[in-house]
C-alpha positions as CSV (number, residue, x, y, z in Angstrom):
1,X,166.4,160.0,205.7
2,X,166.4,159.1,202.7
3,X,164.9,161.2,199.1
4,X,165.5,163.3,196.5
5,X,166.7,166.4,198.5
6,X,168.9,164.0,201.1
7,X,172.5,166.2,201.3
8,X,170.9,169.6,201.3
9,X,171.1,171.3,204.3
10,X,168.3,173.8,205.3
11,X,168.2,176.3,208.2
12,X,164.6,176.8,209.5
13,X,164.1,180.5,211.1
14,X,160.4,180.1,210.7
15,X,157.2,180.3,212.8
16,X,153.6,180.5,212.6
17,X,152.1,178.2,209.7
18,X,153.1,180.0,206.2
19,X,157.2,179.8,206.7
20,X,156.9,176.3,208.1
21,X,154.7,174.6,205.4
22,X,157.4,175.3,202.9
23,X,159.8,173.9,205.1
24,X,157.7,170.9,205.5
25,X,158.2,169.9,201.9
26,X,161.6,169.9,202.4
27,X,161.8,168.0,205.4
28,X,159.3,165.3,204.2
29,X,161.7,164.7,201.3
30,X,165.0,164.2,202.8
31,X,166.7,167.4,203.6
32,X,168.2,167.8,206.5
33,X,166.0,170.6,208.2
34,X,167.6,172.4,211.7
35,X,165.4,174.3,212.8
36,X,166.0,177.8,214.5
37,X,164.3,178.9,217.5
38,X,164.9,181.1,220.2
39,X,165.5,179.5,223.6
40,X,162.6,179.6,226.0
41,X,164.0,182.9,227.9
42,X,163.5,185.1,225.1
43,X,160.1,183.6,224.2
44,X,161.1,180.5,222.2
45,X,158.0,177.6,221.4
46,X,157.3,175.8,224.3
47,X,157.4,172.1,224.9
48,X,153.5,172.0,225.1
49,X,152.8,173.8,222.3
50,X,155.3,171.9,220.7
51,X,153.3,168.5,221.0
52,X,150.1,169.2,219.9
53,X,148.6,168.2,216.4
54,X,149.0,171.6,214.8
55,X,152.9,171.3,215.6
56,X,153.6,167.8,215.0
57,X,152.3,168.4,211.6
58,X,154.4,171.1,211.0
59,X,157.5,169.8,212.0
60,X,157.8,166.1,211.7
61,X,161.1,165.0,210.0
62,X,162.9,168.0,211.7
63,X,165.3,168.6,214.1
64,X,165.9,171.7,216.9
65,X,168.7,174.2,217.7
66,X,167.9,176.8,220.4
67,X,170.1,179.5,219.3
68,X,169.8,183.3,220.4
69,X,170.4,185.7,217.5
70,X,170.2,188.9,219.5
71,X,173.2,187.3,221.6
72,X,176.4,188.1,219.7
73,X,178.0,184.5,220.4
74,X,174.5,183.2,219.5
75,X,174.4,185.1,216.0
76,X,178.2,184.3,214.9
77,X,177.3,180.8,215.0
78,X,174.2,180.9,213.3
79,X,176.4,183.0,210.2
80,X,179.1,180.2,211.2
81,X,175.7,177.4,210.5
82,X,174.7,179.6,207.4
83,X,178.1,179.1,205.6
84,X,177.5,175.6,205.6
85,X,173.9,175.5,204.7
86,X,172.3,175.0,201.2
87,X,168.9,177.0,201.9
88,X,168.0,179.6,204.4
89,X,164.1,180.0,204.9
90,X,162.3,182.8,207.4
91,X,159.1,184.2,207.6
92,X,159.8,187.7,209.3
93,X,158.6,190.6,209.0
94,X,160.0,192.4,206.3
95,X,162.3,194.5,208.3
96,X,163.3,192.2,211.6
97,X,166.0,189.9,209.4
98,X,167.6,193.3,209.0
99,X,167.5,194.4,212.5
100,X,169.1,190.5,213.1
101,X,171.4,190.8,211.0
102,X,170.4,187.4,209.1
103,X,169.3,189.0,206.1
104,X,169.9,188.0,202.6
105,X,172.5,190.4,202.2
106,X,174.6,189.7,205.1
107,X,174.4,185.7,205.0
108,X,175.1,186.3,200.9
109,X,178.6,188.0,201.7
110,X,179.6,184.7,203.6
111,X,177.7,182.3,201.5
112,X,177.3,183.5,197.9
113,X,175.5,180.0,196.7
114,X,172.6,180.3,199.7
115,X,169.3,179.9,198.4
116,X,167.5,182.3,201.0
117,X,163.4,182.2,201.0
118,X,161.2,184.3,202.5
119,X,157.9,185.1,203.2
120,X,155.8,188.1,204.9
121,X,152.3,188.9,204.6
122,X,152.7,191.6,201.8
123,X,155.5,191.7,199.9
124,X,159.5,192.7,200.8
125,X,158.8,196.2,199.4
126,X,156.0,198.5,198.4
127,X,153.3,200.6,200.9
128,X,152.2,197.5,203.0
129,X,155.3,195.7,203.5
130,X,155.7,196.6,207.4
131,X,152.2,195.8,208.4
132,X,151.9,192.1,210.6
133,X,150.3,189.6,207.9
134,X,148.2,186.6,208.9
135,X,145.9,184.2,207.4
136,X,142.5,185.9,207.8
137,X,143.7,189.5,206.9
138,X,145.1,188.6,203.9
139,X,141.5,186.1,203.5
140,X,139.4,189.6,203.4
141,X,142.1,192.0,201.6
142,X,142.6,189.4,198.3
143,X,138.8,189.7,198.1
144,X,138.5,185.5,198.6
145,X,136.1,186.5,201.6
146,X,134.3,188.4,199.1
147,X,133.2,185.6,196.8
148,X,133.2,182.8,199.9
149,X,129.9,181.9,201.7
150,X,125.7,182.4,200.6
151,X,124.3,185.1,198.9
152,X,123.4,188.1,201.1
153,X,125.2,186.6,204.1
154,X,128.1,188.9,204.9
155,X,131.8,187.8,203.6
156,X,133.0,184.2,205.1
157,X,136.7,183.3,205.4
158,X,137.8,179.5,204.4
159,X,137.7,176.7,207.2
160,X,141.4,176.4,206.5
161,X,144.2,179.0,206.8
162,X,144.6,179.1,202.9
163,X,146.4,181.7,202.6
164,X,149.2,180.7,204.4
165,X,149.6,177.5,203.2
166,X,149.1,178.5,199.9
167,X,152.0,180.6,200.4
168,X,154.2,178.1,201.7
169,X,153.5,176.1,198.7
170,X,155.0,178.5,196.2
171,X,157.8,179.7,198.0
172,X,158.6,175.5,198.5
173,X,158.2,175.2,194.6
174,X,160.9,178.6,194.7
175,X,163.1,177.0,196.4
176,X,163.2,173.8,194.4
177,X,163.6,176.1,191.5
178,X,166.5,177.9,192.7
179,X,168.1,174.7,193.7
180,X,167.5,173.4,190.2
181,X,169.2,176.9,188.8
182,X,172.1,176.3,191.0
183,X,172.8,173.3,189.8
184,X,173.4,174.5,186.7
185,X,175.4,177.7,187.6
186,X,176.4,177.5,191.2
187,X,174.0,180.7,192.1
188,X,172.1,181.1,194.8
189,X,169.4,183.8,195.1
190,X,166.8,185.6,197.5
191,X,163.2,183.7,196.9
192,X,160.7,185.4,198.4
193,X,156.8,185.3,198.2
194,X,153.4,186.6,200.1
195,X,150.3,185.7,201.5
196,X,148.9,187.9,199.6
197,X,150.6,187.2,196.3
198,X,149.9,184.0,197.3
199,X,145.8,184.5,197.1
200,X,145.4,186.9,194.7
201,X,147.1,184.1,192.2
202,X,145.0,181.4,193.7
203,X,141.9,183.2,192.9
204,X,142.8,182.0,189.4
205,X,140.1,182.3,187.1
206,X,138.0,184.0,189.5
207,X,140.5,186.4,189.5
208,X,141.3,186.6,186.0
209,X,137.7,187.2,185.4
210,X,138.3,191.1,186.9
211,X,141.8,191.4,185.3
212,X,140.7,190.7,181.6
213,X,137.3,191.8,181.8
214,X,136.5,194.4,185.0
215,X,133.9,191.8,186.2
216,X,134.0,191.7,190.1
217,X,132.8,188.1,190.9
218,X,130.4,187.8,194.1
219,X,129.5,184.6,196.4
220,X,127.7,182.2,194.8
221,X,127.2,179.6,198.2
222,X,127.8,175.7,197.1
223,X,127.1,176.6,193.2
224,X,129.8,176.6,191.0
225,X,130.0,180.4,189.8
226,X,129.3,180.1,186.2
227,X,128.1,176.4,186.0
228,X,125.3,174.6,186.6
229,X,124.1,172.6,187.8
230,X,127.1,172.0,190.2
231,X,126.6,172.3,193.7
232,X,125.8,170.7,197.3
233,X,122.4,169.3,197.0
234,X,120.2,168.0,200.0
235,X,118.6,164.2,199.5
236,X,117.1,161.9,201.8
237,X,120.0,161.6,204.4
238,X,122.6,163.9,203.9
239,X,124.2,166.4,201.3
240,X,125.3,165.8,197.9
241,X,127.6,167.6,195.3
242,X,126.7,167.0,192.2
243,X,128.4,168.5,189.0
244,X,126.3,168.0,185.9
245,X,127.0,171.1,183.7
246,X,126.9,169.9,180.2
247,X,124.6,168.7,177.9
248,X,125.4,164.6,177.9
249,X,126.2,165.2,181.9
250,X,122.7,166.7,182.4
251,X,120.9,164.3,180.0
252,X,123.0,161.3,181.9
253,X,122.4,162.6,185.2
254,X,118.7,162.8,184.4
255,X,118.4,159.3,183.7
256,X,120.5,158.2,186.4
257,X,118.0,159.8,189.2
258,X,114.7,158.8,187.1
259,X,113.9,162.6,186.6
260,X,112.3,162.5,183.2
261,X,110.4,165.5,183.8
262,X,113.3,167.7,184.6
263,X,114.8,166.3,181.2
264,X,111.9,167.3,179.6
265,X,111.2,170.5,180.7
266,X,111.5,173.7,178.6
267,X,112.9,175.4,180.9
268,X,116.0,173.6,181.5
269,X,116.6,172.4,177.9
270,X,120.0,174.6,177.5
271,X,122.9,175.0,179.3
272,X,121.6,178.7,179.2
273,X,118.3,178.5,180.5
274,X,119.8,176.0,183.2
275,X,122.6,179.1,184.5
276,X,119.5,181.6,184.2
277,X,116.9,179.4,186.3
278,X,119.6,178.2,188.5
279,X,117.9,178.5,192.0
280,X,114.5,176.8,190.8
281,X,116.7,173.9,189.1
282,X,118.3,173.4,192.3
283,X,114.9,173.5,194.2
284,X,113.8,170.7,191.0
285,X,117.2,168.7,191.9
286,X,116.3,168.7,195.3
287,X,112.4,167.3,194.8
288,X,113.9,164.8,192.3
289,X,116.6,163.3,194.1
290,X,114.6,163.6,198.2
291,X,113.8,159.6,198.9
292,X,117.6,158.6,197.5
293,X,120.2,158.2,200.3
294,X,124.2,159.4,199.3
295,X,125.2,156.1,199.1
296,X,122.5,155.4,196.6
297,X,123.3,158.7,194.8
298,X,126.7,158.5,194.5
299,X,126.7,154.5,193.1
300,X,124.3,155.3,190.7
301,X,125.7,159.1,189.1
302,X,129.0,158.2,189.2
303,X,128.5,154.8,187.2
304,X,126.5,157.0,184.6
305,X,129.7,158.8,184.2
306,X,128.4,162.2,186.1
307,X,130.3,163.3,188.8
308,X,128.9,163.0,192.4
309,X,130.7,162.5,196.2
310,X,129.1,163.0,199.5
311,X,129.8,166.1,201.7
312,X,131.9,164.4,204.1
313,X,132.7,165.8,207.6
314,X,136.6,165.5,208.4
315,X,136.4,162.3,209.7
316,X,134.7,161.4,206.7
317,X,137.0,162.8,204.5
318,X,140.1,160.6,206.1
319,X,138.1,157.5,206.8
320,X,136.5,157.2,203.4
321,X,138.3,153.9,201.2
322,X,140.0,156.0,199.3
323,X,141.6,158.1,201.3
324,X,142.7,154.6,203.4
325,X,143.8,153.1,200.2
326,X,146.0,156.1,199.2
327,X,147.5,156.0,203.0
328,X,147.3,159.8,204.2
329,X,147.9,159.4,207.6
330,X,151.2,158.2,208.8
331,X,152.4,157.3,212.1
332,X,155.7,159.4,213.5
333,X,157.1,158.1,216.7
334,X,157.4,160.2,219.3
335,X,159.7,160.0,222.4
336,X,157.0,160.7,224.7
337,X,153.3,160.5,223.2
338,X,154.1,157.3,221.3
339,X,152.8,157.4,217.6
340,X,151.5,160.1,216.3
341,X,149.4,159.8,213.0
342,X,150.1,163.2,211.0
343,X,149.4,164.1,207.4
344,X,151.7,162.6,204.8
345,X,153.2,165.2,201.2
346,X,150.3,165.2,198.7
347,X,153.2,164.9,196.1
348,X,154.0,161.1,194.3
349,X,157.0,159.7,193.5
350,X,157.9,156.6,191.5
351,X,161.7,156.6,192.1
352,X,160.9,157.4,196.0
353,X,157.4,155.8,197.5
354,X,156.3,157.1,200.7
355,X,157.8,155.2,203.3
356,X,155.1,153.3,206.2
357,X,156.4,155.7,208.5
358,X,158.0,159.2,208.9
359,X,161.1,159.4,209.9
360,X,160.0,161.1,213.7
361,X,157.7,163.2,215.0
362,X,158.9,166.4,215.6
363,X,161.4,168.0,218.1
364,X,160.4,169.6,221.5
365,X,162.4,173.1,221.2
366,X,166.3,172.6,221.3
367,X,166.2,169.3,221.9
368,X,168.9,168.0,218.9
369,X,171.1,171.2,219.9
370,X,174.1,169.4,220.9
371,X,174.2,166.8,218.2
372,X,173.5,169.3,215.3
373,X,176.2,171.5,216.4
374,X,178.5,168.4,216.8
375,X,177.6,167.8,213.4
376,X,179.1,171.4,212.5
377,X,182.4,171.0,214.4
378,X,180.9,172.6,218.1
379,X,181.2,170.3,220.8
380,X,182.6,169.9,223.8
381,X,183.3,173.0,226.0
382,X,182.6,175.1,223.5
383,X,179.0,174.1,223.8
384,X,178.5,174.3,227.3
385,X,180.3,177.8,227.4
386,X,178.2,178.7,224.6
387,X,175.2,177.8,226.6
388,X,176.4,179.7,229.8
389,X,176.3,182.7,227.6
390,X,173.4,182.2,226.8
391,X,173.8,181.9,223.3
392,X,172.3,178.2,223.1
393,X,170.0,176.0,225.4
């Protein structure tokens, strides 16, 4: 497969969503990604599991080893894999590489240029770093639930796990960085990042709002949290969002719907009042804009220069022309389930356009074992006697 990473070779140890997300922007630009997992006895992924949506978006442009590292044959040839390897990635908890034996440490004394990436739920160190970390937790403890969902309803989590693939971002952009550092001096390093690293940064200027000035922001439902009017607003048959903060925006946006009266009214007439009587100009909005369908909304706010987009379900949100014209759904092939249509790399590249296909859809567990360790120098009856041990499948 071709791409900028092609010749880099990347051992995959992870599981769940966070570890594999930053794998996935790897894979999807041309690294060779074996991934690691544990054979079916010692409660490796299934085949099953393995082919539904969730997985084959993980994992497309991967390939599978079943290896055992808590069997001594199976371990030495993971270290013997590792010497090899360009990049290490895992998403243990903080202590079980140790108790494996594939920790930074140990694969560093056989492989002093391995970039090595983790990530855990809290941090490598420090009062939380043994607790089990997923998505939602982490949701609630960075506060995000906190400032998510209406006014007087309770905290609400995200519809996506954004925590974890927040966190597979950065440690993805880590591990390009590292790369990019060895390059320059032949050093590898331990990258590492957390879900909840991960969210407290991505709160962003919420979350800068506490830091610099001890404000504690609170949910705000579909309004923006400090302007307005910008927010999900009900017309004639469906929901809006409609962002017309500023002065020419609001003035524009006024003319656009044929509200003169809102344009005119005292109340409204600053940016100030406006944020101050935010949830009787919404009501206003609402009355103004109730015989206009979305489509009629959008064409005529967005060609006044204010921005406006329907609130689209998912099917909307991939079916829409734009998202057609821009091609976010690839096919994969698949042995067995034919073509699968999974979610291409947000990420552009003019020396590298995204190809009309991926390169496959991704492994059932173990399935490339013999022809990646070929590819190492393991074949033959050494293979099969590794697999009677039980080191392989």
């Amino acid at each position: 497969m071709d791409g900028p990473l092609k010749g880099y070779t990347v051992l995959d140890l992870t599981i769940a969503r966070a570890g594999p997300t930053a794998v996935r922007l790897l894979a999807d630009w041309g690294a060779d990604v074996i991934k690691i997992e544990a054979p079916a006895a010692v409660g490796g992924a299934m085949t099953g599991a393995r082919r539904g949506p969730d997985e084959q978006n993980l994992h497309r442009n991967k390939r599978s080893l079943c290896i055992d590292l808590k069997n001594p044959e199976g371990h030495a040839l993971f270290m013997d894999l590792a010497r090899q390897a360009d990049v290490i990635v895992e998403n243990f908890r903080a202590d079980v590489k140790h108790r494996l034996g594939v920790d930074y440490a140990s694969v560093k004394k056989i492989n002093e240029a391995i970039v090595y990436a983790s990530i855990s739920g809290f941090g490598q160190e420090g009062p939380y770093s043994p607790r089990p970390g997923v998505d939602q937790i982490v949701q609630g403890m960075s506060g995000l639930m906190s400032i998510t969902g209406e006014p007087g309803r309770g905290p609400m989590r995200v519809g996506i796990a954004i925590s974890d693939t927040a966190a597979g971002m950065f440690l993805g952009q880590g591990i390009l960085l590292a790369l990019l550092h060895r390059e320059k001096t032949g050093e590898g390093q331990w990258v590492h990042t957390s879900l909840l690293e991960a969210m407290l940064n991505k709160l962003d200027f919420q979350g800068a709002r506490y830091t610099m000035q001890g404000d504690v922001p609170a949910q705000q439902g579909n309004d923006h949290p400090t302007a307005t009017p910008m927010g999900a607003f009900r017309c004639k048959d469906g929901y809006v969002n409609i962002a017309a903060a500023s002065g020419r925006m609001w003035r524009d946006f006024c003319a656009a719907v044929g509200a003169d009266g809102l344009l005119a009214d005292e109340r409204y007439d600053s940016p100030g009042k406006r944020r101050q009587r935010k949830h009787e100009l919404n009501a206003d909005i609402e009355v103004a804009i109730a015989e206009l369908t979305v489509d009629q909304l959008v064409e005529c706010v967005n060609a006044a220069g204010v921005p406006c987009g329907p609130v689209n379900d998912v099917r909307g949100g991939f079916d829409n022309p734009q998202a057609k014209f821009l091609g976010m759904a690839k096919p994969a092939a698949h042995g067995e389930l034919g073509d699968l249509n999974l979610i291409r790399s947000p990420i552009n590249l003019s020396r590298f356009p995204h190809p009309e296909r991926f390169d496959h859809a991704a492994p059932d567990p173990g399935q490339d074992s013999d022809a990646i360790l070929a590819g190492f120098g393991v074949a033959g009856e050494r293979t099969e006697e590794l697999r009677s041990h039980g080191a392989i499948q």
